[in-house]
N, C-alpha and C positions, 0 to 999 in steps of 0.2 A: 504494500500500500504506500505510495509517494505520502503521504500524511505525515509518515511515520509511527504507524502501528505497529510497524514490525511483525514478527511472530504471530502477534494477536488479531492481526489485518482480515483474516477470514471471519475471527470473531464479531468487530468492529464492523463490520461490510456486514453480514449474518442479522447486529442488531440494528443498522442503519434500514435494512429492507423490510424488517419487522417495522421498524418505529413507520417509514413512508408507508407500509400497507396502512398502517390503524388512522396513519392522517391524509391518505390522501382524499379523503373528501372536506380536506382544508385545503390542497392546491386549486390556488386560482387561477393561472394560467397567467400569473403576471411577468416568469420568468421563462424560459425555458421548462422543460421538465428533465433536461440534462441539470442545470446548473441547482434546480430544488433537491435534490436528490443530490446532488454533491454538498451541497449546505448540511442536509441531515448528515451524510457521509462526515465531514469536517467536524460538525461538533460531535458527532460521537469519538472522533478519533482526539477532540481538545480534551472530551470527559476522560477520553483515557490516560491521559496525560497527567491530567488533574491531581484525578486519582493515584497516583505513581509519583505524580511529583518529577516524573522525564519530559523532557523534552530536548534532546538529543539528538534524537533518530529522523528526523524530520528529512535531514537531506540526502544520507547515505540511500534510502531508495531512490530516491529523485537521480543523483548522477549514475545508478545501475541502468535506468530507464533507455538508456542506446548506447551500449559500450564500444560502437563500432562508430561513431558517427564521426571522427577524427583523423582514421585509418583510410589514406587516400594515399600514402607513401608505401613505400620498399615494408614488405609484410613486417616483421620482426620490429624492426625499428620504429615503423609506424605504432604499431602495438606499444611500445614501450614507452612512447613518445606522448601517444594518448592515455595511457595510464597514469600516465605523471602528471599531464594536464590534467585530469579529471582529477585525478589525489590532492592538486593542489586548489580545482576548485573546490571539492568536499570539504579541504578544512578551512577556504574562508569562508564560505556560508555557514561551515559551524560557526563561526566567532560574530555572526550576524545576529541580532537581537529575534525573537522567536517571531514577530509577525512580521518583519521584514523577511526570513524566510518565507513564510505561508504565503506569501503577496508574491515571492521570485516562483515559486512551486508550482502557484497556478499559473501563474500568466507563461511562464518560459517552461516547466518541466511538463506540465497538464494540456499546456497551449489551450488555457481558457482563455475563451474573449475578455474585454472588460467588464461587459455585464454579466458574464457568468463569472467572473472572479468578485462582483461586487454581489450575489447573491450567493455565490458559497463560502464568500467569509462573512457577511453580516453589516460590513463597512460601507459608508458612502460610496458613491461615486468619487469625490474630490481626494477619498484620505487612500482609494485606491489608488489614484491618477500620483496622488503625493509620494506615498509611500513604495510606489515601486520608484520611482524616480531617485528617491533615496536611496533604497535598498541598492537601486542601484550603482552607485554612485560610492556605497560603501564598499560593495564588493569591487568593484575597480579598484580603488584604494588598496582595497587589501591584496588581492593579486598582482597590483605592482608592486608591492613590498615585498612582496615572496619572491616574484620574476628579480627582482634587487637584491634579495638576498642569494639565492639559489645562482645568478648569475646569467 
């Protein structure tokens, strides 16, 4: 589960379709009925979080999500090349504050619309429009720091 349910992502998915059966005669058809259903999906995977007290795991599924998408060079090294790029985005979206992930996840890993990323986190419009723009802006930050460090 990109979410970061991890392990428990069948679980989470499981109670997410449960909880949309018992309300879907609450969908109004204001959204999508992809993006309602990813809303339910989302906060069931925040309650698990909550509860746990993790929130961690959020992006290591998200950069598993196409492990090949980098690998356009000489096989081996292209491999090795992408893996290092990916490892080193993995650990600046870790060091990203938790909704600044969620906001990069849908829009860039999920390739939700904006209006599907503003009905499956719950956020306005403006503080999506905002907050990826940060987010984004800190992950650039932080990948040139590493490409600076690493050389």
């Amino acid at each position: 589960m990109l979410l970061g349910a991890g392990s428990d992502s069948e679980d989470v998915t499981q109670e997410a379709f449960v909880k949309a059966y018992r309300k879907l005669s609450r969908y109004r058809g204001e959204s999508s009925f992809r993006s309602w259903l990813l809303a339910i999906v989302a906060n069931e995977t925040r309650n698990l979080h909550r509860s746990r007290g993790r929130r961690d795991g959020l992006v290591l599924r998200a950069a598993a999500a196409d492990p090949t998408s980098e690998i356009a060079e000489d096989g081996a090294v292209g491999a090795v090349l992408a893996g290092e790029r990916r490892e080193a985005l993995v650990e600046a979206l870790r060091q990203l504050p938790v909704r600044d992930r969620e906001v990069i996840v849908c829009r860039y890993f999920l390739d939700l619309t904006e209006e599907e990323t503003v009905a499956a986190l719950g956020w306005p419009r403006g503080t999506v429009k905002s907050r990826t723009s940060r987010a984004l802006a800190k992950l650039r930050g932080l990948l040139d720091r590493e490409e600076v460090r690493h050389g």
